[in-house]
Steps between C-alpha positions, in 0.01 A plus 500: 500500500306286279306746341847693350617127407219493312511820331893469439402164325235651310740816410722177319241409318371762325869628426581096373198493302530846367864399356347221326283701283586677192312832387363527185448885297448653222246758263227419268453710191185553192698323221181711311570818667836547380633282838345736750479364853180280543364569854264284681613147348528132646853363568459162651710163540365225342314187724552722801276743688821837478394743319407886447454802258686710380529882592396826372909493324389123430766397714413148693700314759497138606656301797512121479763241574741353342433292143387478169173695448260590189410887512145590394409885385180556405267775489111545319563492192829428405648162419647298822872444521714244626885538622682242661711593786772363756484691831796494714510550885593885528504581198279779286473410151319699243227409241365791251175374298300737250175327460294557192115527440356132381122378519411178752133310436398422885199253402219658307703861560729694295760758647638708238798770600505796356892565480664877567406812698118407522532234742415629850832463690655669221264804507477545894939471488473771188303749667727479863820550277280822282630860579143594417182463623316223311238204499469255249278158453674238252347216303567212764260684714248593249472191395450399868158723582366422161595836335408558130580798364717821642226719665400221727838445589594835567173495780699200668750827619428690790299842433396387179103481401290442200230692488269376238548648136694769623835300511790511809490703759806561699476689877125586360677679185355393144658403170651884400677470799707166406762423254623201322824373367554161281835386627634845624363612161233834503211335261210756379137416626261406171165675670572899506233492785748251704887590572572139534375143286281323624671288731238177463581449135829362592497116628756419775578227267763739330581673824825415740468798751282768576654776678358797711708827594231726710826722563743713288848376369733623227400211272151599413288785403400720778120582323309290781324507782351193548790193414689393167518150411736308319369183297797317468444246239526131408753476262779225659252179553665233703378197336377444199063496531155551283192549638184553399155638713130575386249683723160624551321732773162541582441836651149546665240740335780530194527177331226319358229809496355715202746716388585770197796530274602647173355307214862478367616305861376098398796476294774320557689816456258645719533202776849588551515888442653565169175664330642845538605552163079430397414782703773758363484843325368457138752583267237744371568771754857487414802535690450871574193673639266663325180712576246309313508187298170354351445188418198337289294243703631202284856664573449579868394089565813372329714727664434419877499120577248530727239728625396623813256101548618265805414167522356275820670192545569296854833603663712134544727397741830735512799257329850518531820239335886555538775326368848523616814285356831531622846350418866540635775358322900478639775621231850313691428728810297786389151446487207643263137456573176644329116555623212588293138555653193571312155621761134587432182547729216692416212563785131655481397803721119630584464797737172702586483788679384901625636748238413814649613915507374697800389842475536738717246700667333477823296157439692171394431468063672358258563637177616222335345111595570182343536143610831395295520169350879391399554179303862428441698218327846500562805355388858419591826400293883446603769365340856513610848334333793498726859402419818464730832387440729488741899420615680504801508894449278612299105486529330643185121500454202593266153486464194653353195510652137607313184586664161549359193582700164616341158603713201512311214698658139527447370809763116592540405803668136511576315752659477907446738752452538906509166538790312341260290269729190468255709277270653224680552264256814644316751325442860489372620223401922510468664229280917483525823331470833568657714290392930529605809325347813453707865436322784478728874363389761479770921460498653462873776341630815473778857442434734442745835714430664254695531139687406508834193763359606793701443760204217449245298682250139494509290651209173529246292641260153484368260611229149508535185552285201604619140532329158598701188581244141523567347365141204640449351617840135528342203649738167607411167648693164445465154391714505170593155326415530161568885324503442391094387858461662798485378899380763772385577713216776605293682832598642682846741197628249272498775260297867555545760299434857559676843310438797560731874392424754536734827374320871486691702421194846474735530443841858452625667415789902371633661533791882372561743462832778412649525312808806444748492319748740494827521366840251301648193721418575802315415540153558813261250575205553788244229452170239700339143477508258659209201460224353700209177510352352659180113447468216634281122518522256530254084557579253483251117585518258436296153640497252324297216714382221500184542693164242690422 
C-alpha cells in the first residue's frame, strides 16, 4: 500500500512539474550559405547548465521552466547570438536564428571561419542530399591538416595516392585516366604529355571545395576511368583579409650540393623562369623550314644566345612567397567582394642512376650502359583574380587564373652505347627547357526564377590559352676526358638542336541548366554539358655541322 502511495505521488509530480515547463524550438540556418540548415550547433540557456545541438535539419529543442531566459547559439566559427526569451508553462514557442561566420581570438589563438559550402557540416549535409555519388574536402578542413596546395588535399580522400613525380593516382589508375573541371567548367591541360594541370600549382588559398566523382552522372564527361574533380574556387570571401607567407625547404642530397645549370639560369629572369624567350629559334631560320641555312661563325654566335656550355654553381634552398588580399563590400543588401592571389616557389632536383638496354641472347648484356645524372631547377607561378556579386537571387562570378611552370634540366649519360664496351667514357650530355603558360577566364552564375528558389538557372563559359615549348633542347656527344674536358667533332648528330611548340590558341568550354525542385527531396535537372579545342604544333630541328 505504501509503495503505490508513493508512486501515485510521484506520478503528480512529474505531471505538476512537467506543466510548469515551457518547450522551446526552432532551426538554425548558414546566413553564408544562402540560409541552409546548420547542423551540429550549440543552443543553450544562458547561466544555466540546459542545453544541446542541433540536428542533421538543424532543428534543436529545449525544455526549461517557466521565465525570462537569454538564448545562446553558437557554433566554431560563427559569431555567438543572444535572444531573450519568456517561457510559459505549456507552452512551445519558436525561435529561428541564422548564424553567420565571424573570427574569436581565444588568448594567443586565432579562429578564422571560412563562410559557405566549405565548412565541414555543410559538405557532409551536401553530399547526403547529392543524387550522385561524390566526395569532396573544403577549405575549413584543409586548413585544419595543414594542407597547401590541391594535390595534397586531394590525398586527404580515400583511394587517392601520390606517387612521386608521377602525379594522382586514383584506384591505382594514373593521370590519363582523370579529368578536371574549374567550377563545372572542362579546362585544357598545358603539358600534352599530361591530360590534366598540375594539380600542386594551385594553393588552397584560392580554393573553397574540392570535389571527387569516381562514378558516372549526366553532368560530366564520361572520358574517365579513374575520378574527375571539380576545383570549386574562392571567389565569395567572407571577410575582408591579406596575408602574406615566405618559405624555404631544405631537401636532403638536393639543396646545398654542386650542381649544373644553363649559363643563361643566374638571372633574375632565370631565378623565376621567364628566360625562355633567350633560348628561342633565331629569327635566322625563319618562320618556315628550310633544308639548309648557313650561317658565318660571327653570324652563327649572335644568332643563338647561348651555346651548348653549362655552368657549376651550388643548388640553394628551394623558396616559395604568396600573397593573397581579399575584400567584400555590401551594396543596401546585395553584396560584392573581390580576391586577388599572386604564388611562386621554385625547388632544386639531383637524381643518379642505372641507364641501361638489355639485349637479348642467351647471356645477360647490355647494349646500351650509362649511369644518368639529372640536374633540374624548377619553377612554379599562379595567379588568380576572382570577382562575385551577388543579390538575394542572383549569384554571378568571374575570375582568371594564370599558371606558369618551367623545368630546367641538365642530363649526363655516361657510359657506352651500341656494344661498344671498349669506350666507356661517352657521354651525352642533354641541355633543355620546357617551359608552359596557362590562361583561363571564367563567367558562372545561378538565378533563382523565383522566391522560395524552387526553379533556377545555373550556367558558364570559359576560354582558355594554352602554350607548351621546349626552347632550344640542345644535346651533344663526345668522350668524356676529365669533367672540364670534353672530345667530339663536328658532323653525324654529334650537335643538334630541337625546339618544340605546342600552341592551343582556343580552348572553350559552357555548360547551362535548369533545376526544379519539388517535394521534400526530388530535384529535376535538364542542361548541357560540352568543350572545344583547336591546337597546333610546330617542331623544329636543327643540326649543326662544319662548312667545308
Amino acid at each position: 500500500m505504501r509503495i503505490k502511495f508513493l508512486l501515485i505521488i510521484l506520478f503528480v509530480s512529474t505531471i505538476a512539474l512537467a506543466q510548469s515547463k515551457g518547450t522551446i524550438t526552432g532551426v538554425l540556418t548558414d546566413k553564408d550559405a544562402n540560409n541552409a540548415t546548420l547542423p551540429f550547433a550549440n543552443a543553450a540557456i544562458k547561466g544555466t547548465t540546459v542545453g544541446t545541438t542541433t540536428d542533421e535539419n538543424g532543428k534543436y529543442t529545449l525544455s526549461i521552466a517557466a521565465g525570462n531566459y537569454t538564448l545562446i547559439f553558437s557554433f566554431l566559427g560563427y559569431e555567438n547570438v543572444e535572444v531573450p526569451v519568456t517561457v510559459k508553462a505549456g507552452e512551445t514557442i519558436t525561435v529561428n536564428k541564422a548564424l553567420g561566420s565571424g573570427s574569436y581570438k581565444l588568448e594567443d589563438v586565432v579562429v578564422k571561419a571560412s563562410g559557405g559550402r566549405e565548412k565541414e557540416t555543410a559538405l557532409l549535409l551536401d553530399q547526403k542530399k547529392a543524387v550522385e555519388i561524390k566526395q569532396s574536402i573544403g577549405a575549413q578542413e584543409m586548413a585544419r591538416k595543414g594542407v597547401s596546395d590541391v594535390e595534397e588535399g586531394l590525398t586527404k580522400i580515400t583511394g587517392i595516392t601520390k606517387v612521386g613525380s608521377r602525379g594522382l593516382f586514383v584506384r591505382g589508375l594514373e593521370d590519363r585516366y582523370n579529368n578536371l573541371l574549374i567550377n563545372d567548367l572542362a579546362v585544357p591541360s598545358n603539358n600534352p604529355f599530361k591530360k590534366i594541370i598540375p594539380l600542386d600549382l594551385i594553393p588552397t588559398d584560392v580554393v573553397s571545395i574540392i570535389e571527387t566523382y569516381k562514378t558516372f552522372n549526366p553532368n560530366i564527361y564520361g572520358d574517365f576511368a579513374g575520378a574527375t574533380f571539380n576545383i570549386v574556387t574562392q571567389t565569395k570571401p567572407t571577410k575582408s583579409i591579406t596575408k602574406f607567407t615566405i618559405g624555404t625547404s631544405f631537401t636532403t642530397d638536393n639543396n646545398m650540393r654542386d650542381f649544373y645549370t644553363p649559363t643563361n639560369s643566374s638571372s633574375t629572369q632565370g631565378f623565376f623562369g621567364f628566360n625562355g624567350s633567350d633560348r628561342a629559334l633565331p629569327a635566322a631560320f625563319g618562320s618556315t623550314p628550310s633544308p639548309k641555312v648557313t650561317l658565318s661563325r660571327k653570324d652563327a654566335v649572335n644568332a643563338f644566345s647561348n651555346g651548348f656550355e653549362i655552368e657549376k654553381t651550388t643548388s640553394p634552398l628551394n623558396s616559395s612567397f604568396g600573397i593573397l588580399h581579399a575584400e567584400k563590400f555590401n551594396i543596401k543588401n546585395n553584396k560584392l567582394s573581390y580576391l586577388i592571389s599572386l604564388n611562386f616557389d621554385n625547388s632544386y632536383q639531383y637524381r643518379t642512376g642505372a641507364d641501361r638496354t638489355l639485349q637479348a641472347g642467351n647471356s645477360i648484356e647490355f647494349s646500351n650502359n650509362f649511369q644518368r645524372t639529372t640536374y633540374s631547377y624548377k619553377t612554379n607561378i599562379s595567379a588568380i583574380l576572382g570577382l562575385n556579386y551577388s543579390t538575394d537571387r542572383l549569384n554571378l562570378s568571374s575570375n582568371i587564373l594564370y599558371l606558369k611552370s618551367t623545368d630546367s634540366q641538365i642530363q649526363d649519360q655516361l657510359g657506352y652505347q651500341n656494344n661498344q664496351t671498349d669506350v666507356r667514357n661517352y657521354l651525352i650530355r642533354t641541355n633543355q627547357l620546357d617551359e608552359s603558360n596557362f590562361v583561363n577566364g571564367q563567367l558562372f552564375g545561378e538565378y533563382f526564377l523565383t522566391a522560395n528558389k524552387n526553379h533556377s538557372i545555373k550556367g558558364g563559359v570559359s576560354a582558355a590559352q594554352t602554350n607548351y615549348n621546349q626552347p632550344d633542347r640542345n644535346s651533344y656527344t663526345g668522350s668524356q676526358v676529365s669533367e672540364n674536358e670534353i672530345n667530339t667533332s663536328y658532323g653525324g648528330n654529334n650537335f643538334l638542336r630541337q625546339f618544340l611548340d605546342i600552341n592551343s590558341k582556343l580552348y572553350t568550354s559552357a555548360f547551362m541548366e535548369y533545376n526544379f525542385k519539388f517535394g521534400k527531396e526530388h530535384k529535376l535537372t535538364v542542361g548541357y554539358n560540352g568543350n572545344h579545342n583547336f591546337t597546333t604544333s610546330e617542331y623544329r630541328f636543327v643540326q649543326t655541322t662544319k662548312k667545308l
